[in-house]
N, C-alpha and C positions, 0 to 999 in steps of 0.2 A: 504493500500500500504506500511505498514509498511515492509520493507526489513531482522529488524529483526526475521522475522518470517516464514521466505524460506529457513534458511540452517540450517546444521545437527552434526552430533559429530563424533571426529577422537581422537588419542594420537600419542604423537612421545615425544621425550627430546630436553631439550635445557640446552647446554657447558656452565662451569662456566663464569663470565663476568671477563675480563681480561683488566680492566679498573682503573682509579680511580673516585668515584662518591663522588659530593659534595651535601647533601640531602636539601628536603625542607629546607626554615627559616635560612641558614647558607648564608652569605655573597659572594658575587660571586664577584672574580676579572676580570676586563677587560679582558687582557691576562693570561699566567701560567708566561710568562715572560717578563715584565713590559719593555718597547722601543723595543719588536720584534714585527711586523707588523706580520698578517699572509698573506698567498699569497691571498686567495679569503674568503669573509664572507656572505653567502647567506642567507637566508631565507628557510620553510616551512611549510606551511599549508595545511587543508584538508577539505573536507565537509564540503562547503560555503552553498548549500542545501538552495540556495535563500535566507540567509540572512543578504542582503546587508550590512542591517546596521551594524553590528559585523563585515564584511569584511571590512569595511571602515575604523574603529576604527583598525581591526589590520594591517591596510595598516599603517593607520597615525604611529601606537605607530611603527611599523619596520621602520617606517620615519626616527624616531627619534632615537631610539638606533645602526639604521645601515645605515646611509645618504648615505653612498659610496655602499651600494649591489653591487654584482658582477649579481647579479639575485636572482628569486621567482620560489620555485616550489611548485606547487599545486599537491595535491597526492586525485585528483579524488572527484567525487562529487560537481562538478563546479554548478549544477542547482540543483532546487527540482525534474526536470521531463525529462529536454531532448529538452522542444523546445525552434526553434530559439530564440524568444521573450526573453527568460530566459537566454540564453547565453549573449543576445544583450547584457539585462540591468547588468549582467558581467560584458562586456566590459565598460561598461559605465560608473558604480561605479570606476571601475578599474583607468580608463581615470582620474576619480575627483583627485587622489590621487599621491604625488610623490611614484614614487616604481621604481625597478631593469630594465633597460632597457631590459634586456632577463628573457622570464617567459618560461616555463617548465611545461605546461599540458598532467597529466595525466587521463584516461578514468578510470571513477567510476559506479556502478551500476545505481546512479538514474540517470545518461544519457540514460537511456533506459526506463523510467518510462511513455513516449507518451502512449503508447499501451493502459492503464490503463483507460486511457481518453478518453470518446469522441470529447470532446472539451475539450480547457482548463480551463471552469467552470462547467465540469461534468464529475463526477468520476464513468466510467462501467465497471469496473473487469470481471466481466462478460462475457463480450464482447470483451473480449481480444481478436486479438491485435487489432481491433477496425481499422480496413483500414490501421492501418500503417504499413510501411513494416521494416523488421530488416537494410536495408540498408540506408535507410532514417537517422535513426538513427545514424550511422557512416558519411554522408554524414555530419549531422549537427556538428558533435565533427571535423571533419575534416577542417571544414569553418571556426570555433569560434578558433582553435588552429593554421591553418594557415601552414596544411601539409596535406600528402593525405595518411600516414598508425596512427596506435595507438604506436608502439614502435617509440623512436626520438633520436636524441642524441644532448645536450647540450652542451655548455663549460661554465661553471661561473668562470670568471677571471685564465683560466686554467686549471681547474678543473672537470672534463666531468662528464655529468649528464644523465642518460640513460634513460626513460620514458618506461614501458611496461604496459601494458595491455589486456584484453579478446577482443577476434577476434571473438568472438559471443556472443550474448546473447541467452543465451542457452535452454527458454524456447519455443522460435522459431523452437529447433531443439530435443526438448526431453519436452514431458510435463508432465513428473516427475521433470525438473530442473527449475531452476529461475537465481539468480542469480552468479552462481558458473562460475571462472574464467576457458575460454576456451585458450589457448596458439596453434597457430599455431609450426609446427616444423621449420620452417623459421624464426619465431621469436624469438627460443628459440636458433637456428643456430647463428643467429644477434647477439643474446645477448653473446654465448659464443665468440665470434669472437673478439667482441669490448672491453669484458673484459681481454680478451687475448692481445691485442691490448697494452691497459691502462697499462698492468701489463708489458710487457715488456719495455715502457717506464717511469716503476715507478711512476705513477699516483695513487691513490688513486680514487675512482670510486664510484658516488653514483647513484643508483639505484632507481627510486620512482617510486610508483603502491600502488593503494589502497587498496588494499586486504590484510590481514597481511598473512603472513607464518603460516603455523600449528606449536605450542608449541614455539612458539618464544615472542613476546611480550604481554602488557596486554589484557585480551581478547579471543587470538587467543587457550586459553587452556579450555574456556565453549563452549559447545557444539552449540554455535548459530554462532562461525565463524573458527569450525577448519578444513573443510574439504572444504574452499570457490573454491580451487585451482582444476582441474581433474585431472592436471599435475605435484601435487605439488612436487612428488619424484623427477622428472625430472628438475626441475626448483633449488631445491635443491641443486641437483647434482653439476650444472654449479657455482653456486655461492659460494658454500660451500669450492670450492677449492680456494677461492683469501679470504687472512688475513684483507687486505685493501679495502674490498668492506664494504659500508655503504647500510643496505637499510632503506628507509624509505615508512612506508604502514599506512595508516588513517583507513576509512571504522567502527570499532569500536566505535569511539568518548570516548575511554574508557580515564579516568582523567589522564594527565601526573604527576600528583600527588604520582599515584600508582608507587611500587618499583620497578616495573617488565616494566618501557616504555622502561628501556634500555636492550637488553640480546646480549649474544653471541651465535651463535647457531653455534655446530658441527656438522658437516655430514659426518656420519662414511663411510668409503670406497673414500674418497676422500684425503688421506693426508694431509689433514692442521686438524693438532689438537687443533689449536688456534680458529676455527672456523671464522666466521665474523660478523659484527655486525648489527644489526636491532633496528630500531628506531621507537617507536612510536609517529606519528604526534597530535594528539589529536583531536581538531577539532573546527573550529570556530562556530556552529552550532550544542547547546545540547552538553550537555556531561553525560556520565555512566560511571557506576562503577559496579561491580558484587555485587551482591545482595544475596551473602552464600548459594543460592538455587540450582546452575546454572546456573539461567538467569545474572540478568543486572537490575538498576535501575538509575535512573535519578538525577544527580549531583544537588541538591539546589543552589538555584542564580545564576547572571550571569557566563557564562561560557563562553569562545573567547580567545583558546590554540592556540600555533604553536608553531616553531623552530628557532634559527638562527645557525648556522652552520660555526662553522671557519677552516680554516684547514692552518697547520701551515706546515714547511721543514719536522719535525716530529713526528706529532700527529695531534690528530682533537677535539677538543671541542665543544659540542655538547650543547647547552643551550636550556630550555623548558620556555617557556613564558607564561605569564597573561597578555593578551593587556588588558583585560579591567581594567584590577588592575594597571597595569604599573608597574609588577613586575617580578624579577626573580623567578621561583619554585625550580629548580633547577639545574646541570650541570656535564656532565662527560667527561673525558680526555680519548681518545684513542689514546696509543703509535702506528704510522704506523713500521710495517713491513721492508719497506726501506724508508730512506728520497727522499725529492723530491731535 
């Protein structure tokens, strides 16, 4: 049921980063300017993939470095499989720990991993989808998130937080596909709409979905996750025109270590030649790195990444975390467009 082994190879480019980056090992300040508060400072994680225990440890250590969160957004990959039971014990781990009183879930592939199972102590691929149905499956991510579509929209201390996601699992409806993100045209309507929105009231706007973009961050340029999108031109499109949109996409679990977790991407035909920026989440659960073949190999030791996220009247600094080290890795400054 490995996941990485259901998608295929695409190319596209990705726009100089138009940032300033503070690398591994170098000293990270609180702020850039020492007595300005910023307005909201949130959280990011992704692919918890059932493992509580590192989700706890990085609930505790964002305890501790961000007491005040505005909120948590998780970018997909909440369970190993999809069922209730796996969601529950989610919530449950979640419950143990102080965290952000507003969380922000997004729909990741292995919420769709039921099928594989006949039960949940026996694995029939085979037998896919094994009596479950594809709606079942939405019905359960709908329950555990406490909405009834996959696109949401957030506020973290002002700050709006936009949740998309695949409207199918697409192996239900093409069995040549598996995992590859399906976007309704309503959803993608929503999303231009609300970015629209954000932008005339000078907001900065961030974006989470597990999937990464094709030739944007680490990962998203080997062939196991560049074509995960149907619609990725179109999805493009809509974002590519706003300077101040953040996205943030996990699914990889590729090390925030690597140079490439932060990029800009341009999308030519859209006027902003500034591009926008994309953020790799990392992953509390497993982490990889490319492996010079192609593929992907598996990070030595513990491994339990994420994000915290500040955004200030004008810029956003973007920090990458070690909860299990209780460390910073490292950190980049995005000047916004317009102040807030």
């Amino acid at each position: 049921m490995d996941r990485r082994s259901l998608l295929t190879v695409a190319t596209g480019a990705v726009g100089a980063v138009a940032a300033s980056q503070i690398p591994a090992g170098a000293a990270l300040p609180t702020h850039a300017e020492p007595g300005r508060r910023p307005f909201a400072t949130f959280n990011v994680v992704s692919d918890i993939q059932g493992d509580l225990g590192d989700f706890g440890v990085a609930l505790e250590d964002m305890n501790r470095t961000n007491p005040t969160s505005s909120g948590l957004a998780v970018a997909g990959d909440i369970t190993p499989r999809g069922y209730d039971a796996e969601y529950a014990a989610v919530a449950t781990e979640l419950a143990r720990h102080k965290h952000a009183k507003t969380v922000a879930w997004a729909i990741g592939n292995h919420e769709f991993y039921v099928p594989k199972w006949r039960d949940p102590s026996t694995l029939a691929q085979d037998a896919w989808p094994n009596g479950t149905t594809e709606d079942s499956l939405f019905r359960s991510f709908y329950h555990f998130a406490g909405r009834n579509s996959v696109n949401a929209e957030h506020v973290f201390g002002g700050i709006p937080v936009l949740s998309i996601g695949t409207e199918k699992y697409m192996h239900y409806h093409d069995p040549k596909l598996w995992d590859e993100v399906w976007l309704s045209e309503a959803q993608l309507t929503w999303l231009e709409q609300r970015l629209a929105y954000w932008a005339r009231r000078r907001r900065p706007v961030m974006v989470v979905t597990h999937h990464p973009l094709p030739n944007t961050v680490s990962g998203s340029h080997n062939r196991l996750y560049s074509r995960d999108y149907l619609q990725a031109d179109r999805l493009l499109g809509i974002l590519g025109r706003h300077r101040d949109v953040f996205l943030f996409c996990g699914h990889t679990h590729w090390d925030l270590a690597l140079s490439d977790w932060y990029v800009r991407r341009v999308v030519p035909g859209t006027a902003n030649l500034d591009g926008f920026s994309v953020i790799n989440t990392g992953a509390v659960q497993t982490g990889y790195t490319d492996d010079g073949k192609g593929g992907e190999v598996a990070v030595a030791g513990t491994f339990n990444q994420g994000l915290q996220v500040e955004v200030f009247h004008d810029r956003v600094v973007v920090k990458a975390r070690d909860f299990a080290a209780g460390s910073w890795l490292k950190q980049i400054t995005v000047p916004l467009s317009t102040r807030i």
